[in-house]
Backbone as a printed PyTorch tensor [residue, N CA C, xyz], in Angstrom:
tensor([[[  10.0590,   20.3860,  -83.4920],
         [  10.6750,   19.2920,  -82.7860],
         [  10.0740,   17.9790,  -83.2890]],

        [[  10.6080,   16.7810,  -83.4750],
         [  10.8030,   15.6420,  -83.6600],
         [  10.3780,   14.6460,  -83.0670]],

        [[   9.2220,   13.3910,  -83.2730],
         [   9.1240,   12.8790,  -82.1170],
         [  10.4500,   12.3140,  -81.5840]],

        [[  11.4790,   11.9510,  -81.7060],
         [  12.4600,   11.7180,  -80.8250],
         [  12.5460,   12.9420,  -80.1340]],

        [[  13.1700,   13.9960,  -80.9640],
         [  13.0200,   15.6270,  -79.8910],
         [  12.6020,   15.3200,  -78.8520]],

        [[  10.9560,   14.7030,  -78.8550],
         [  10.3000,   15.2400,  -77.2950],
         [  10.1370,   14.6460,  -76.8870]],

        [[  10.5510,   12.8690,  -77.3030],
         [  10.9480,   12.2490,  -75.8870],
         [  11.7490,   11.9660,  -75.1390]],

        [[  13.0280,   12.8440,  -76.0090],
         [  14.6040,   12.8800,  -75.4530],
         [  13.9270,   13.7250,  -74.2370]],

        [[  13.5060,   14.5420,  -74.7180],
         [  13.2370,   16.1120,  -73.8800],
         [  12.0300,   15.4960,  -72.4920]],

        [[  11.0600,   14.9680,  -72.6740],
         [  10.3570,   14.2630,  -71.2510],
         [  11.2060,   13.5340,  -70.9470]],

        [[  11.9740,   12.6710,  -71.0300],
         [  12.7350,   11.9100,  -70.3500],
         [  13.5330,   12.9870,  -69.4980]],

        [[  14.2360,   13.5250,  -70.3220],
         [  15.0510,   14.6740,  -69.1250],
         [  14.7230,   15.9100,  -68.5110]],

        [[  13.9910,   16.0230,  -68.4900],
         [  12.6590,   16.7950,  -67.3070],
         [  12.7100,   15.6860,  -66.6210]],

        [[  11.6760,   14.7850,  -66.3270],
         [  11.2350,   13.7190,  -65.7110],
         [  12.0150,   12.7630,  -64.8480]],

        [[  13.5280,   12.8620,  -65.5110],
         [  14.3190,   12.2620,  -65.1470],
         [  15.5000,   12.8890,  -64.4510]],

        [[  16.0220,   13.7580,  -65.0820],
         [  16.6390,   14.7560,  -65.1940],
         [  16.8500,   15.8960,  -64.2520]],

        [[  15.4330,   16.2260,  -64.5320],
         [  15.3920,   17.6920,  -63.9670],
         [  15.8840,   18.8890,  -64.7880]],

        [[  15.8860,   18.7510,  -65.6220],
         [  16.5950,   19.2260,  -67.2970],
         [  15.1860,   19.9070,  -67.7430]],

        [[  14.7940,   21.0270,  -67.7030],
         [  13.9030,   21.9280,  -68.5590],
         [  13.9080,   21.6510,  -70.4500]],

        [[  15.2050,   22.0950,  -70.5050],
         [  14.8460,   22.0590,  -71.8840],
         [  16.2340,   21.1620,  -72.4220]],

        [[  16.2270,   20.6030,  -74.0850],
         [  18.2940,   19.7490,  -74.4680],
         [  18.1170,   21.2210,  -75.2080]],

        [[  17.6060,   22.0940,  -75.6090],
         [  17.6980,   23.1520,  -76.4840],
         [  19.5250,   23.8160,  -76.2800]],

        [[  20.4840,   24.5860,  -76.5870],
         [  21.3200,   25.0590,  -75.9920],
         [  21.0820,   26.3850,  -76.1830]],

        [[  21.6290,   27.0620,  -75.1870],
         [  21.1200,   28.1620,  -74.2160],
         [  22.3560,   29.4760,  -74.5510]],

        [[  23.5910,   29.0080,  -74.9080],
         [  24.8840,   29.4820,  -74.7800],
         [  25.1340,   30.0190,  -73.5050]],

        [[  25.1040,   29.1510,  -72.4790],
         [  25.2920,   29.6050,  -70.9710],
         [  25.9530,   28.5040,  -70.5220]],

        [[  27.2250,   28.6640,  -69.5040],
         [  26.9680,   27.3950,  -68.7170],
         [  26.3480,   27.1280,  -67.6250]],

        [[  25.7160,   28.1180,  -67.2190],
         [  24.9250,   27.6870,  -66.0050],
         [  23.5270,   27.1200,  -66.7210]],

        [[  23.4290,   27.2440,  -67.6900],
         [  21.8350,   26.5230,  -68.4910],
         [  22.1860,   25.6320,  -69.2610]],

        [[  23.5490,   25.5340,  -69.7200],
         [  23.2440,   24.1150,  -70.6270],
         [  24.2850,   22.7370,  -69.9300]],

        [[  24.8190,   23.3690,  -68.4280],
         [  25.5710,   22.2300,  -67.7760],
         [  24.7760,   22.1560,  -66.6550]],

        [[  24.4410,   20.4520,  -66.2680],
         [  24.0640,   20.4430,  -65.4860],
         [  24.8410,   19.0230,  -63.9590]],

        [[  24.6550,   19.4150,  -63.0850],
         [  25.0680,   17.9340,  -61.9900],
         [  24.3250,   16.9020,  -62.3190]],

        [[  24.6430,   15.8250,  -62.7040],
         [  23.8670,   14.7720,  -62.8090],
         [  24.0370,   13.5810,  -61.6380]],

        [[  23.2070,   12.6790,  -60.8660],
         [  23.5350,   11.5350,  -60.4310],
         [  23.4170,   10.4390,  -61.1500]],

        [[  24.7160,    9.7190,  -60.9890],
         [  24.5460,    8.7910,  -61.5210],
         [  23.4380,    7.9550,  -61.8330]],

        [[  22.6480,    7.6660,  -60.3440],
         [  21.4730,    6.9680,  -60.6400],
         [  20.2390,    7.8210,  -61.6390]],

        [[  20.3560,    8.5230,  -61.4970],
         [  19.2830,    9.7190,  -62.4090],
         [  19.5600,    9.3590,  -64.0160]],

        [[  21.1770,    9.5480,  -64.1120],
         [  21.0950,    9.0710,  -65.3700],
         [  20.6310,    7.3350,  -66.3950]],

        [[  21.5220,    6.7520,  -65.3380],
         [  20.8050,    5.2450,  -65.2820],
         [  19.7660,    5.3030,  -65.7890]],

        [[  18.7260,    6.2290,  -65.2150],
         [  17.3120,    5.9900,  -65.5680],
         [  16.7890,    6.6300,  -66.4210]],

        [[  17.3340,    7.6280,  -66.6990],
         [  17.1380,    8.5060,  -67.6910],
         [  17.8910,    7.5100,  -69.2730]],

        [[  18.8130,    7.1210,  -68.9520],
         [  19.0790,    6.1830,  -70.4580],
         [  18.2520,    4.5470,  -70.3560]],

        [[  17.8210,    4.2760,  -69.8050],
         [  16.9500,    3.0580,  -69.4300],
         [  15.7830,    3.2960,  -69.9720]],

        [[  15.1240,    4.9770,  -69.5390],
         [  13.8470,    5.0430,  -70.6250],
         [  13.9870,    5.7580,  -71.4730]],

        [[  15.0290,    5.7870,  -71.8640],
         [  15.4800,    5.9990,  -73.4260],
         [  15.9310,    4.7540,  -74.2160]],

        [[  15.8900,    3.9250,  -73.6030],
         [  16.1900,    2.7970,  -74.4240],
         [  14.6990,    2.0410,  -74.3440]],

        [[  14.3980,    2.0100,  -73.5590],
         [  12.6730,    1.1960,  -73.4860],
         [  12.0130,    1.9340,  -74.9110]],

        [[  12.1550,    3.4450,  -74.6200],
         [  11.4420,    3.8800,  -75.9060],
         [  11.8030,    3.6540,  -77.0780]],

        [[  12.9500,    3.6950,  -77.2710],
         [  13.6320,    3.0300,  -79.0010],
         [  13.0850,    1.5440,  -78.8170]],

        [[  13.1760,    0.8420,  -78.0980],
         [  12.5310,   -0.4750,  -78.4010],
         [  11.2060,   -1.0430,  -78.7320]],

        [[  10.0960,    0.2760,  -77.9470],
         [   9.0940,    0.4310,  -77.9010],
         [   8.5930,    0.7570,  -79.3330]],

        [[   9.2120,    2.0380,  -80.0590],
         [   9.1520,    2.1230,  -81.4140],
         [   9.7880,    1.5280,  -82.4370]],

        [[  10.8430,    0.3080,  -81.8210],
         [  11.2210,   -0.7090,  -83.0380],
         [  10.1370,   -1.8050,  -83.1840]],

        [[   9.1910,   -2.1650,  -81.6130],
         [   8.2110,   -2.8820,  -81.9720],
         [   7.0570,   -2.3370,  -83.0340]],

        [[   6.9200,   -1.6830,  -82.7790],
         [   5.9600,   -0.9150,  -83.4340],
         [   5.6050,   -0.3760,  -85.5950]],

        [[   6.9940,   -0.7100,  -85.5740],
         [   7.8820,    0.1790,  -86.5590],
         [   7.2570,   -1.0850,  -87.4710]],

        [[   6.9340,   -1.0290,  -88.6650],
         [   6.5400,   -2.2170,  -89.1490],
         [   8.0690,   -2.4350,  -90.3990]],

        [[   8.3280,   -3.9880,  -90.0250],
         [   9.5820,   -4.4150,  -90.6770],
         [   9.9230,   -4.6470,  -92.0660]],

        [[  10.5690,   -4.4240,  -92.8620],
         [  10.8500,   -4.9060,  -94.0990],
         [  11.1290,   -6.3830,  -94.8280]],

        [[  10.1150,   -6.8850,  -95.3110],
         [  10.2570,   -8.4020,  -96.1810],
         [  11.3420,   -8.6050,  -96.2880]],

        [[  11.8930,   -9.8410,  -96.4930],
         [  13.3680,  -10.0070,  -97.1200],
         [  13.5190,   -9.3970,  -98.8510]],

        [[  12.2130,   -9.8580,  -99.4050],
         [  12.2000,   -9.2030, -100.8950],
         [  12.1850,   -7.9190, -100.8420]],

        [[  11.6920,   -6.8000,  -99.6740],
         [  12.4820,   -5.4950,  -99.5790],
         [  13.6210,   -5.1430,  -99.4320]],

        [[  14.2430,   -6.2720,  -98.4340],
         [  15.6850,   -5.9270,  -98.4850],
         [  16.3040,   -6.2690,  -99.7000]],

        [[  16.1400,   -7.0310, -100.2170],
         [  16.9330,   -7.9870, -101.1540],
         [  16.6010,   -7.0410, -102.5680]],

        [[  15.6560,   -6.2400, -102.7130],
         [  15.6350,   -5.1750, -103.8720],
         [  16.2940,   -4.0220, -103.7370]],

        [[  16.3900,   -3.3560, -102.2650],
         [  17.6750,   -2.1390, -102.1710],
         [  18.8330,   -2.4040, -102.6280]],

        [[  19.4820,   -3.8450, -102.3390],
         [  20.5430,   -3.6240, -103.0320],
         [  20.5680,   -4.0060, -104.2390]]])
């Protein structure tokens, strides 16, 4: 697993109530009831975290960009 993998995956435990995103070939294991507000929050700290690792992420010079193409 991926660090995205496992913070898709704590977020939805945590948030969720979602054990595993693995698929199961069941529908009683890979569908679940969601509330709205649950999800709200569940994509809220999924977005904090992509932002969290775009700060982080160290950026490309313009003379990097400007040599890809």
């Amino acid at each position: 697993m991926n660090e995205t993998d496992n913070i898709l995956t704590l977020i939805a435990k945590n948030k969720l109530g979602i054990e595993t995103l693995e698929t199961r070939n069941s529908d009683r294991l890979d569908f679940h009831d969601v509330g709205v507000a649950s999800l709200k929050e569940a994509l809220h700290a999924a977005f904090m975290s992509g932002c969290e690792v775009g700060i982080q992420t160290p950026k490309a010079s313009e003379a990097e960009i400007a040599a890809q193409h």
